[in-house]
N, C-alpha and C positions, 0 to 999 in steps of 0.2 A: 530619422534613423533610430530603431530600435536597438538599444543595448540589452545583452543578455547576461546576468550572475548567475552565476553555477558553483553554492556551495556545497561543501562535504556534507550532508546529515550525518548527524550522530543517531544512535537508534538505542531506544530506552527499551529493554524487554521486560514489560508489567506486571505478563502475567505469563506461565509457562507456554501460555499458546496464544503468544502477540507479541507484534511488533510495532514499534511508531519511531518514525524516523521526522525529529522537529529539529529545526537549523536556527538559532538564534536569531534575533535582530542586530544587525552592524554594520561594519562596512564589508562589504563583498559575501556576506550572507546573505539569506533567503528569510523572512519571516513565514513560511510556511511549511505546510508539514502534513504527511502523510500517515496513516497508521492500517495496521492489518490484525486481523484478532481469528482463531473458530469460534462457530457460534454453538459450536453441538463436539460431540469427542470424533475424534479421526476414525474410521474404520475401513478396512478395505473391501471395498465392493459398493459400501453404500453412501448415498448422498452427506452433504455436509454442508452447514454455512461457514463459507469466508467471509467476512465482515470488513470493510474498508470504512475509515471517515477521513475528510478533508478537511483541514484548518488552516487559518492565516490571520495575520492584523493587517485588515485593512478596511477600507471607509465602505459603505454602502454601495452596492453595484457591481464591486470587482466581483469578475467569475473565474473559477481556476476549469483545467482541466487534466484529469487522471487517466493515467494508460494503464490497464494492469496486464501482463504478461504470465500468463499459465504456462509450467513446465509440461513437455511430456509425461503421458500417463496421468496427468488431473485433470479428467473429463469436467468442460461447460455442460452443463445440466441446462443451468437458466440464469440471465442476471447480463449486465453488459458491463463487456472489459476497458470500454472506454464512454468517460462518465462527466459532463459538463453541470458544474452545480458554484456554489458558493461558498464559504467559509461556514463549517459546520452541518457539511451536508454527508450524509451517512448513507451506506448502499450495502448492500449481500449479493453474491454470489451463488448459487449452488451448483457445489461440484462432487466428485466423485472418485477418488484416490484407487488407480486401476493397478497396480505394480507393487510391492513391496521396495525399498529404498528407498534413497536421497531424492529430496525435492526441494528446488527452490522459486517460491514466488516473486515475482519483481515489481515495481510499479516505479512509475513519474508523473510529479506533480507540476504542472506550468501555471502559473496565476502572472496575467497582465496588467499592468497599473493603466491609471488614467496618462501617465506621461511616458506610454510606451515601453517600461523597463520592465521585462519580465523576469521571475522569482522563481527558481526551481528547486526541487529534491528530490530524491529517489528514496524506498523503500526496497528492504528486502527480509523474506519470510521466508524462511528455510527450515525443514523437518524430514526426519525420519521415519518413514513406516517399517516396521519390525513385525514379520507373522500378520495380524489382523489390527495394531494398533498403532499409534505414534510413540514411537520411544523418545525424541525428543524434540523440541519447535526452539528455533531460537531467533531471534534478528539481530542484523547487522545493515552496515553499508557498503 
């Protein structure tokens, strides 16, 4: 029988355009952690990288997997939204911000141990497009 923790992530905002959302090691926490960053400046009309990477402590083997969820109006260009990889595995998106306003990114991280207990977090990337540019990016949980 698999048990499932589902803790709160906290989310550290690095750089004015990223998010990462890491949940400590403990009891009823997640040792893993999701993050979101652009790779290029927001503009509307034109393409852009979203940058996702995945992390966790755990032994050799373990695989996690990420869902990431596009708001309305952030056209997939190219890149896939759901991403089976490792601790320390990094991906891009490219998309393309169709509307002016609020947007919010989402994702979920699952990593399964060898003793069946999976380790979850969420991410979330939220920003403003204002006229042709991003007025602000911020992350939360």
């Amino acid at each position: 029988m698999s048990r499932t923790f589902k803790a709160i992530a906290v989310v550290l905002v690095v750089l004015p355009s990223a998010a990462w959302a890491w949940v400590g090691q403990g009891v009823g926490q997640s040792p893993c952690g999701l993050g979101a960053w652009f790779g290029d400046p927001l503009k509307l009309g034109k393409p852009t990288r979203l940058h996702f990477s995945m992390d966790g402590r755990y032994d050799n083997g373990v695989r996690g997997t990420a869902h990431i969820r596009l708001p309305s109006g952030l056209r997939l260009v190219s890149g896939d939204t759901l991403l089976t990889g490792r601790p320390g595995s990094e991906w891009a998106l490219k998309v393309v911000p169709e509307r002016s306003g609020d947007y919010l990114v989402t994702g979920s991280l699952t990593f399964t141990r060898s003793n069946g207990i999976a380790d979850e977090a969420d991410m979330r990337l939220a920003f403003s497009l204002v006229d042709e540019s991003a007025e602000r990016v911020r992350g939360g949980v």
